[in-house]
KEKE-3310 file (N, C-alpha, C; in steps of 0.2 Angstrom, whole numbers, plus 5000, padded with zeros to 4 digits):
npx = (4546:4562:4578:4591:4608:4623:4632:4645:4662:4678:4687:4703:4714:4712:4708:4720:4728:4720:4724:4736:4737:4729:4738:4746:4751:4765:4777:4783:4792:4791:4782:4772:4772:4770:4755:4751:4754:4742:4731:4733:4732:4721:4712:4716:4711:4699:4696:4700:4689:4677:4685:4683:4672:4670:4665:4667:4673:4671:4687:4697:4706:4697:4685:4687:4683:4685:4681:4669:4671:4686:4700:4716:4727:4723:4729:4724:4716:4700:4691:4680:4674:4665:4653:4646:4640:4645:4647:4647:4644:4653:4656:4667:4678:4680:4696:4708:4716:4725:4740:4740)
npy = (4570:4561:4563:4552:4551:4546:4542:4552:4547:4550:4566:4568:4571:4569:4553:4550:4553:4546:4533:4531:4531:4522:4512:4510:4523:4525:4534:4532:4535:4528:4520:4529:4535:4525:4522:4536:4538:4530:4535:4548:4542:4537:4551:4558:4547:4549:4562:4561:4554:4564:4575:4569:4572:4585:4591:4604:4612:4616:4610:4606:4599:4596:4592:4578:4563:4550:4535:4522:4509:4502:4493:4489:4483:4487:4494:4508:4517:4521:4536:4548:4562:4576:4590:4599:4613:4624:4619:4614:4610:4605:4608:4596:4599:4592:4584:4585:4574:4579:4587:4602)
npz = (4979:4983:4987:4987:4994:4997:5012:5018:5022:5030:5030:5019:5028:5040:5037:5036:5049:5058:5053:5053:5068:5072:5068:5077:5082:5077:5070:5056:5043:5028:5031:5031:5018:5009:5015:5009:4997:4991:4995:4990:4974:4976:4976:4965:4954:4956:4954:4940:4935:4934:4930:4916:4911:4912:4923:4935:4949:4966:4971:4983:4996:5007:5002:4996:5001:5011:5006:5014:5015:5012:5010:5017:5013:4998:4983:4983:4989:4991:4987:4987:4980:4987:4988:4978:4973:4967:4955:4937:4922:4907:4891:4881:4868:4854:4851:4837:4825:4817:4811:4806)
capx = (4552:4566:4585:4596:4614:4628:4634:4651:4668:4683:4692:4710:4717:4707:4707:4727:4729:4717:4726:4742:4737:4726:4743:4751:4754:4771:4777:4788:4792:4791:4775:4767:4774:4764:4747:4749:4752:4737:4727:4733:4731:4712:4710:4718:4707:4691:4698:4700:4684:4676:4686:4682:4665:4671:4661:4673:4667:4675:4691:4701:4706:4691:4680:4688:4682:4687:4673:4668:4675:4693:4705:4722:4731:4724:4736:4722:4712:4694:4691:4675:4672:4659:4652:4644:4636:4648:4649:4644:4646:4655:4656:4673:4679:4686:4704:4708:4724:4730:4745:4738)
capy = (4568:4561:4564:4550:4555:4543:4544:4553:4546:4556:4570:4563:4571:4565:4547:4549:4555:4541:4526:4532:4533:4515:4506:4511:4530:4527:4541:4528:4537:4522:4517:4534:4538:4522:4526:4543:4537:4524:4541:4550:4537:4535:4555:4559:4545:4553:4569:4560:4552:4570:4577:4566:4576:4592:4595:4607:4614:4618:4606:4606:4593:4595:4590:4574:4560:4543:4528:4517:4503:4500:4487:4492:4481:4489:4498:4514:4519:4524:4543:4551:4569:4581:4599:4602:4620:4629:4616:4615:4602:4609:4602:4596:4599:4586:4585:4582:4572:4584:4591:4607)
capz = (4977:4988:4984:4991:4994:5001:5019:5016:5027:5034:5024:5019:5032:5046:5037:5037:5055:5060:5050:5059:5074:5072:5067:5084:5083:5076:5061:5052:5036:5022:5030:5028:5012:5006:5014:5007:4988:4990:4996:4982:4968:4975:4974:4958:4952:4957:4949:4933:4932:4936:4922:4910:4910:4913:4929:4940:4956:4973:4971:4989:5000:5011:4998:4996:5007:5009:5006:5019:5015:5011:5012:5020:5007:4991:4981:4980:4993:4985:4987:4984:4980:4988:4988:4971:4977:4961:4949:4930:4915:4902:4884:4879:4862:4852:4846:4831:4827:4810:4814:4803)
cpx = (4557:4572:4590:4603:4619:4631:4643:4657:4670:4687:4699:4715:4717:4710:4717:4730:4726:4720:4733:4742:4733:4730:4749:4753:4762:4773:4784:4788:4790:4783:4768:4768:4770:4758:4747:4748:4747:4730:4727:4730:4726:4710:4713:4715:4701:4692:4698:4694:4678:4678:4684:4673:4664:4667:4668:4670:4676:4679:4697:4701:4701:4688:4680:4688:4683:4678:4674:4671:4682:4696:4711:4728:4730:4727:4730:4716:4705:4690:4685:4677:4666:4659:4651:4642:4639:4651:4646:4647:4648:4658:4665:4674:4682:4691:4704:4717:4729:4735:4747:4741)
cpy = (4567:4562:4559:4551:4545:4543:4545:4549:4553:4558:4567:4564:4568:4556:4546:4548:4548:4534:4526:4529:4527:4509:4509:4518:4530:4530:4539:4532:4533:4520:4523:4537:4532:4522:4533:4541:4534:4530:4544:4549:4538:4544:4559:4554:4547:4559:4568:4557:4558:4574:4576:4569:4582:4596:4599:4612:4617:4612:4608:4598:4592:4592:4581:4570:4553:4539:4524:4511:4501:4496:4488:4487:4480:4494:4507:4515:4524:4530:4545:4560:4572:4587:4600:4608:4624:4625:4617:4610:4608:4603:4602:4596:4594:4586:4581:4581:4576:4589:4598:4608)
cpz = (4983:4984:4991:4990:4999:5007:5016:5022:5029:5028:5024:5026:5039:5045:5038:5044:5058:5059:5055:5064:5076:5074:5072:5086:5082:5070:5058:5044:5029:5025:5030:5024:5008:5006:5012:4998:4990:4993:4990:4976:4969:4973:4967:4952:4951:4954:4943:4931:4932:4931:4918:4906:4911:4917:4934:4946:4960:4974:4977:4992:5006:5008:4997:5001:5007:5013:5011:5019:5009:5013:5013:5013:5000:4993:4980:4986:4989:4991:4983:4984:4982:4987:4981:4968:4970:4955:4944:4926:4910:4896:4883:4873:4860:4848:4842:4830:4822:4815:4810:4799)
residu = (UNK:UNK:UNK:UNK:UNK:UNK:UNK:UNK:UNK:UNK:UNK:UNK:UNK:UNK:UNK:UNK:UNK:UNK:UNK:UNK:UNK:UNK:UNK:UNK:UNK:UNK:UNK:UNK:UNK:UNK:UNK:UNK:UNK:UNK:UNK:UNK:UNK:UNK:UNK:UNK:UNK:UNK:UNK:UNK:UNK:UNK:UNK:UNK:UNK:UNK:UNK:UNK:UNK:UNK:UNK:UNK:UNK:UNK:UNK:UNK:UNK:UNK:UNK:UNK:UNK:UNK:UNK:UNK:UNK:UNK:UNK:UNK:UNK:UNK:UNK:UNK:UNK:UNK:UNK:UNK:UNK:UNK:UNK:UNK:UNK:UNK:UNK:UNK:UNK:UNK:UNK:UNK:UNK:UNK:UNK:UNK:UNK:UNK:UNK:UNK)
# end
């Protein structure tokens, strides 16, 4: 049996410091307030696709890793989640619309 896995990138932090520090090492407030949402946006993405099957684990900002290939002029930078080690699937119940 083999188990192929994805080769993970740089935790947000790392990939933030690093983007910085790419586009000149200058800490222009408006221009790191935008690569911070377009970090964001991709990791509250990844947490929402994750929910939507009620896998919950070890949820930190370590855990989230930026994908290899990004394009500095999309609006979301795509964020993976790793570390599974204490997660579980849980059934979601389904809401019902009567207002009882």
């Amino acid at each position: 049996m083999y188990i192929v896995l994805e080769l993970g990138g740089k935790n947000l932090k790392q990939y933030f410091h690093d983007r910085i520090v790419t586009e000149g090492g200058i800490v222009n407030g408006r221009t790191n307030e935008k690569l911070l949402i377009k970090i964001v946006k991709g990791a509250a993405r990844t947490l929402e696709q994750f929910h939507q099957y009620g896998i919950h684990g070890d949820v930190k900002y370590d855990n989230f890793v930026v994908a290899h290939e990004n394009d500095s002029n999309d609006d979301v930078i795509d964020v993976k989640l790793i570390d599974f080690n204490n997660s579980c699937i849980h059934e979601i119940p389904e809401m019902s619309n009567s207002s009882g």
